[in-house]
N, C-alpha and C positions, 0 to 999 in steps of 0.2 A: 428758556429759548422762545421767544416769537416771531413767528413764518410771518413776513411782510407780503410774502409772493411764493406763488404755487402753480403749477402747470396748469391747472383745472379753474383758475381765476385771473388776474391779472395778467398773469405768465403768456398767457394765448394772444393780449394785444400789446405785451411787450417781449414777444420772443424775438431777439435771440437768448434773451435773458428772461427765463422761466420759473427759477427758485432763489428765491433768497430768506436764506434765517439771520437773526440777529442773537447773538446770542453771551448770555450776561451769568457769568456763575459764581458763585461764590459762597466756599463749602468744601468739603473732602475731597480728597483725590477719588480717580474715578480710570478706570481702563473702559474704553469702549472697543463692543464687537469688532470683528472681521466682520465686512458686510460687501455687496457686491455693488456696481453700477454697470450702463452700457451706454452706448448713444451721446453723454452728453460730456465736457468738459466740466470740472469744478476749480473756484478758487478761493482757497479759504486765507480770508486777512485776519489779523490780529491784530485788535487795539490797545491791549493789556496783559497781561502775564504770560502765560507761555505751556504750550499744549505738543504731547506727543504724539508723533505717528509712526505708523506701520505700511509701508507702503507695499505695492503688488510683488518685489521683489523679496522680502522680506528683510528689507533694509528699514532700522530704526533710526529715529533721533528727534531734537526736538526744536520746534517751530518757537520763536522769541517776538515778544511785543514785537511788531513794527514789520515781519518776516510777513512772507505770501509762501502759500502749497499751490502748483497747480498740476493738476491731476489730471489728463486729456482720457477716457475710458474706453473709447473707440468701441471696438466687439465685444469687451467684457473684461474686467477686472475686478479684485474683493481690493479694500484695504480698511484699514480703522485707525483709532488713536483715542487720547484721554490726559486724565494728571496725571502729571508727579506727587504734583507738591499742593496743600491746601492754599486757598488764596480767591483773589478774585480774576477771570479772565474775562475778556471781552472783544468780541470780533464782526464777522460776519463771512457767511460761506457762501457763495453766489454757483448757482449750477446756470450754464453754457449751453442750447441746443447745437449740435452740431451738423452741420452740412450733410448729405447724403453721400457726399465722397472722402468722409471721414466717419460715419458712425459706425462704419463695420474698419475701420481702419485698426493699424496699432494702438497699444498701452503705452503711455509712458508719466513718469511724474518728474513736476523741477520745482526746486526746495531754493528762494530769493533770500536772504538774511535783509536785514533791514537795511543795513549801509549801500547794499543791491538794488534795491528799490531806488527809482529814477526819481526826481523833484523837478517841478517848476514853481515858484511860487510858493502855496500853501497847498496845491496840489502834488498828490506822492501819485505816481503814476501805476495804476495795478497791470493795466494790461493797456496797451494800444500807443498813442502818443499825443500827447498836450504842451504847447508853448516849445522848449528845447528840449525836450524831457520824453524819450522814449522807453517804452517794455524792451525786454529784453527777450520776454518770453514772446512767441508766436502765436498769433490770434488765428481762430479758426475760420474768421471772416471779420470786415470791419468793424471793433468794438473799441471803444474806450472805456475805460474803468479806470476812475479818481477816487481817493481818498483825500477829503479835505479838511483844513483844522482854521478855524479862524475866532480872531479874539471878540469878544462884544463891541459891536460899533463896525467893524470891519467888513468891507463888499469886496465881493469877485463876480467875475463875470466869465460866464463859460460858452464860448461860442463853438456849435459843433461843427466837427468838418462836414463838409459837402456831400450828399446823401444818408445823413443820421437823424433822422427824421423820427427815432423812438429815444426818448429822452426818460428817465427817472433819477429820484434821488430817495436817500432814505438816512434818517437822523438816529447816530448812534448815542449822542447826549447832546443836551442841551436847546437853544430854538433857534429856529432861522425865519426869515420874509424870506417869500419866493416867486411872488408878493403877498401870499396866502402865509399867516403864520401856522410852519411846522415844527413839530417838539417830537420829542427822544420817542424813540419806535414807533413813529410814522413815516409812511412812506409815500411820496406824490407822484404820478404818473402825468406828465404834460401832453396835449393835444399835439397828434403827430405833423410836426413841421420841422425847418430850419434852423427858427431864430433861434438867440441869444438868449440867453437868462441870465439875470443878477441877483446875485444871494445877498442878503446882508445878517447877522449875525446879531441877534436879540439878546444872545448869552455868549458864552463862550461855547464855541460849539466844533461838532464833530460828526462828518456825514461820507456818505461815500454818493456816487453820479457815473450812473450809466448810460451812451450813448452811442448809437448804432446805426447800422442800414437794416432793414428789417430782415426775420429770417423767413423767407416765401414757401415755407413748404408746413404741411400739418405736424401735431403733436401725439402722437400715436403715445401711450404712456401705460410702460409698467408699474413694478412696484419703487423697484428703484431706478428704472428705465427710460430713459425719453428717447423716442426715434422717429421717422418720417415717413413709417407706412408698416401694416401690419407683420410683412414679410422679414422685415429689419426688424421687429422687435421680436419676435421669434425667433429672429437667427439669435440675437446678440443675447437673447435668456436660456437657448439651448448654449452660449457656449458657457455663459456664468454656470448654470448649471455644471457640466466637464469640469471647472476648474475647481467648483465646491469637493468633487469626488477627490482629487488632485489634495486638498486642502483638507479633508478628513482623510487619507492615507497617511499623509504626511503628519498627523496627530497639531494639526493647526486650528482645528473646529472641533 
C-alpha cells in the first residue's frame, strides 16, 4: 500500500481531500479489522479484483473490479473488509473532510457496482459530475472525482467547474505528461487556480483527478479522525468509543 496523501502533509493544501492510499496486492487472502472513523467521508475504487466489506450495519458483501464503497462517517462508525480469494487487487481509497454541518451528522454507506458508475468519455465519474455523466451518490460539498483510462498516444482535457480551484491527480499504472512526466504511484498537486489541464498518455495508463472548491475550515485529526475544531473531535471519538462497547458485547471485537 502507498499513502500518496495524508492529513498532516499534502492533505492540508488539498483539503477537501485529505487521504489517499493507493493500494496494489497480490498474495493470500486476508480479513481486515473492525476499525472505527469520524468526521470524514471515504471512497474506496477498485481497479482490479475484488475486496469484502463489513459495513456499520453488519451487513456483508463484496466490492467487484470497477464498484465504488462510499462510506459518509459523520459522529462515528467502525467497519472493515479484506479477501476472499488469493489474487491481485488494486484500487484506491480516498478519505473526504467533511463540512462542520455533517461531521457530527449521520452514518450511512452506498455500495455502486460497476455498470452504476456513470461514464463520460474515458472518464468513469466517482463522485460529483463531468461532461453528461453524473454521481449518483451525494457529495458533501462541491467535488469531482474521475477515474481515467487512456490508451498511449491518447489526450483529455479536464476543465474544472467554476470555483474548483484545488486540482490533483495521481497514477495508478503506467505514465502520463501533464506536462511534467508522471508514473505509477505518483501523485501531482497543481497550483491553485481554474484552468484546464491536458493529459496525454506516454503508456497506456490509468489515473484517478480530484477537483474541488476548497474546504475553509482546519484539520483537527485523530487517529482515525478528521474534524474541524478540537470539540468535534472529542465528540465524535467519545461516541466511536460507545459503540466499540456496543461491538464487544455483542462478541464483534
Amino acid at each position: 500500500m502507498t499513502r500518496l496523501m495524508s492529513p498532516s502533509d499534502v492533505g492540508q493544501i488539498l483539503k477537501p481531500f485529505v487521504f489517499l492510499d493507493l493500494f496494489d496486492h497480490s498474495g493470500a487472502p486476508f480479513a481486515g479489522p473492525l476499525h472505527p472513523h469520524s468526521g470524514i467521508a471515504t471512497l474506496t475504487y477498485l481497479v482490479e479484483g475484488a475486496v469484502n466489506y463489513i459495513d456499520p450495519d453488519d451487513t456483508r458483501g463484496t466490492l467487484p473490479a470497477g464498484g465504488v464503497e462510499w462510506m459518509q462517517a459523520g459522529r462515528g462508525m467502525w467497519h472493515g473488509g479484506g479477501l476472499d480469494e488469493a489474487g491481485r487487487t488494486r484500487g484506491f481509497q480516498l478519505w473526504i473532510a467533511l463540512p462542520p454541518e455533517l461531521e457530527l451528522g449521520p452514518t450511512f454507506s452506498v455500495y455502486q457496482a460497476p455498470e452504476d458508475v456513470p461514464t463520460d468519455g474515458p472518464a468513469r465519474v466517482l463522485l460529483g459530475n463531468y461532461g453528461s455523466a453524473s454521481s449518483a451518490l451525494k457529495s458533501p460539498s462541491p467535488i469531482n472525482y474521475l477515474a481515467v483510462r487512456l490508451k498511449a498516444g491518447e489526450r483529455w482535457r479536464y476543465e474544472p467547474p467554476a470555483g474548483h480551484t484545488v486540482l490533483w491527480v495521481a497514477v495508478a499504472s503506467g505514465a502520463l505528461s501533464a506536462p511534467e512526466e508522471l508514473q505509477h504511484g505518483y501523485l501531482a498537486a497543481f497550483e491553485p487556480s481554474n484552468e484546464a489541464v491536458e493529459f496525454e498518455a506516454l503508456t497506456d495508463a490509468e489515473f484517478v483527478l480530484g477537483s474541488a472548491v476548497p474546504h475553509e475550515h482546519d484539520l483537527v485529526m485523530g487517529y482515525y479522525s478528521v474534524h474541524t475544531s478540537p470539540e468535534a473531535l472529542r465528540d465524535g471519538e467519545a461516541h466511536i468509543l460507545s459503540i466499540r462497547e456496543h461491538l464487544v458485547q455483542e462478541g464483534r471485537l
